[in-house]
Structures are given as C-alpha cells and as structure tokens.
C-alpha atoms as one frame of an Amber mdcrd trajectory, in Angstrom:
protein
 100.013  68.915  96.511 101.145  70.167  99.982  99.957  72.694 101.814 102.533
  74.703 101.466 103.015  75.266  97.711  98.673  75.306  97.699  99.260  78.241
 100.087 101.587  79.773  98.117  99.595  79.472  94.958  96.636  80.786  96.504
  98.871  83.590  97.619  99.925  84.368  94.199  96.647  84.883  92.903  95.955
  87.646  94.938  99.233  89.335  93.952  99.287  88.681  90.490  95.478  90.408
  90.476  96.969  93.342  92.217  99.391  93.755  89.636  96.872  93.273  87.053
  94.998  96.711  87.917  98.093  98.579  87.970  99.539  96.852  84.270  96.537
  97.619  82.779  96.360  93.941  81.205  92.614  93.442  82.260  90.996  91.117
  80.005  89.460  87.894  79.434  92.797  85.924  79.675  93.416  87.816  82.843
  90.049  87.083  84.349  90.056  83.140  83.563  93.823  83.122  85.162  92.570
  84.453  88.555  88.913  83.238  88.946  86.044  80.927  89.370  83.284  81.054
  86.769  81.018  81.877  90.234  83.664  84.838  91.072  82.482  87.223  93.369
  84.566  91.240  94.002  82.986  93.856  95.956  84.425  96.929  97.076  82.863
  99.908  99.372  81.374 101.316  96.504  80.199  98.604  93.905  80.427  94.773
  93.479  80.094  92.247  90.702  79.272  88.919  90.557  80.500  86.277  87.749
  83.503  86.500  85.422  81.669  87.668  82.399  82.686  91.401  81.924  84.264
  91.262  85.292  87.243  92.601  83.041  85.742  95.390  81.504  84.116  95.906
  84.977  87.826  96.592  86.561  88.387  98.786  83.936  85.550 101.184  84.080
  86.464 101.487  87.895  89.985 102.538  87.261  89.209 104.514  83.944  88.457
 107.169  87.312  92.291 107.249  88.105  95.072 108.112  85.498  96.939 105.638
  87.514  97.146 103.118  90.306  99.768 101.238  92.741  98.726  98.551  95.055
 100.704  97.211  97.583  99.731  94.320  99.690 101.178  92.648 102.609 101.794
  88.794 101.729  98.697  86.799 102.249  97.445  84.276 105.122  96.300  81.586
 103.510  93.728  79.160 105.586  92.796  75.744 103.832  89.649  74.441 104.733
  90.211  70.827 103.588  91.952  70.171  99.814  89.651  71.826  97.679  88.851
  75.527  99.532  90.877  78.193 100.956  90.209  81.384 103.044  92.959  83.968
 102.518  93.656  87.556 104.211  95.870  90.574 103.718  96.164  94.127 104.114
  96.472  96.556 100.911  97.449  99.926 100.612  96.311 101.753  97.334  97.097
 104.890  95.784  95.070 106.167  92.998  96.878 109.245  91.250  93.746 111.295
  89.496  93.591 112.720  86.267  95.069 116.053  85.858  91.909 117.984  85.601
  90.619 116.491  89.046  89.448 119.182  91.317  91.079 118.391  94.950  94.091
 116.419  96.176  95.689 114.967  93.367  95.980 111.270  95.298  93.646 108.896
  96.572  95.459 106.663  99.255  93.423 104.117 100.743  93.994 101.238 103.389
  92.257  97.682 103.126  91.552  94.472 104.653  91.477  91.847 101.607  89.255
  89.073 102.309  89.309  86.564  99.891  87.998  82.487  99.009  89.578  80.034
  96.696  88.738  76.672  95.604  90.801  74.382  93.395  89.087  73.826  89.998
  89.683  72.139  86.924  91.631  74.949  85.950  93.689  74.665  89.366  93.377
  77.038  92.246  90.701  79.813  91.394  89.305  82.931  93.653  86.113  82.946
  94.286  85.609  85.769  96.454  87.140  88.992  96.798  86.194  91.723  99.397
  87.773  94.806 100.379  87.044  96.258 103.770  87.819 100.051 104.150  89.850
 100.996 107.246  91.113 104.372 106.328  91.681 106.775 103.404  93.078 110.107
 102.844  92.684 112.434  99.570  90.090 113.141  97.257  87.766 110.115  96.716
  86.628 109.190  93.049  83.720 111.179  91.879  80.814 109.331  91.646  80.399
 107.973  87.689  77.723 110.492  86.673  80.310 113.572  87.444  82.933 112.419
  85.136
C-alpha cells in the first residue's frame, strides 16, 4: 500500500467517526470499524480508554444535546514508518440543546483533533483521539448530575 491511499484511509476514519456522532449509528459495529482494541478518546471534559462500551460511552455524552453537526477540515496525515500514523485537523462542532435548556440554545465549539493510527489485522485502526479546546461560544453542557 502507498502512502497515499494509507493517508487517505487514515483520513477517512476520522471523518467517518465524525459522522458517526451526528447519525446516531453508535454501536459495536461502529466502534470495531474505527478503532484499536487499546483505543484511547479524551475530550476537555472526560476520556475513555478501550473499545468496550466506548459506544455507549459516545452516547451518554451526546444524550446532553438533542442534536449535533461536526465539521472538520480534511486531515494531515503523518506516517511514522508502515504500521503507525499521526494525524491532525481542526473541527468545528455545534451542539443544538434540548428545548428545555436554560441559556443559548447552541453550543459551538472549535478543536484541534489529534489523533494515532496503526494498521491492524483489521486494517488501519485509531488508536488515539484527543480534542484540544481553542474556543467556544454558547451555553456549555450541564454537568451530568443537573440533567
């Protein structure tokens, strides 16, 4: 495999994850498509580590939201060698709350994506995911216990 078309599936991965939250097809299947066994996501507020209930994980999160849209910039991909990748992009997300949400009706936040893949079995996998806030605007998600 070239570098190119690794890239490019590396690339994808991060796109079709973003899609994922706002589809609302999180499950296992989902999961297993996009990650390592060893998969690691951490936001601001919250990480997780492994892909068992890193699914229902997602979906707790955005239970918060009535809906989501995330748009990303396309990814740089860095290979480090045939088997690992670094990747890097910027997202913008908008979480529309739930009707009865005190305060701005939208969350709009701006991210740096930093991610890792390696090529498995299974072929190329993410095995990291951060998210680095650089600015937001609205009415953040009340903390768990509120809702």
């Amino acid at each position: 495999m070239n570098s190119v078309t690794a890239a490019a599936e590396i690339s994808t991965l991060l796109d079709r994850y973003l899609i994922g939250l706002d589809d609302d097809k999180l499950n296992d299947a989902w999961v297993s498509a996009l990650f390592s066994d060893d998969a690691r996501v951490e936001f601001p507020m919250a990480r997780h580590e492994g892909i068992e209930g890193l699914a229902d994980w997602h979906r707790q999160a955005l239970e918060a939201f009535a809906r989501t849209q995330h748009l990303n910039s396309p990814a740089v991909v860095d290979l480090t060698g045939d088997e690992r990748a670094v990747l890097r992009a910027n997202l913008v997300s908008t979480h529309v709350h739930h009707p009865d949400t005190p305060g701005d009706p939208l969350f709009v936040a701006g991210t740096l994506v930093h991610g890792e893949a390696r090529r498995t079995e299974r072929g190329w996998r993410l095995t990291e995911l951060s998210f680095r806030l650089v600015w937001s605007t609205g009415t953040p998600p009340r903390p768990q216990d509120d809702r």
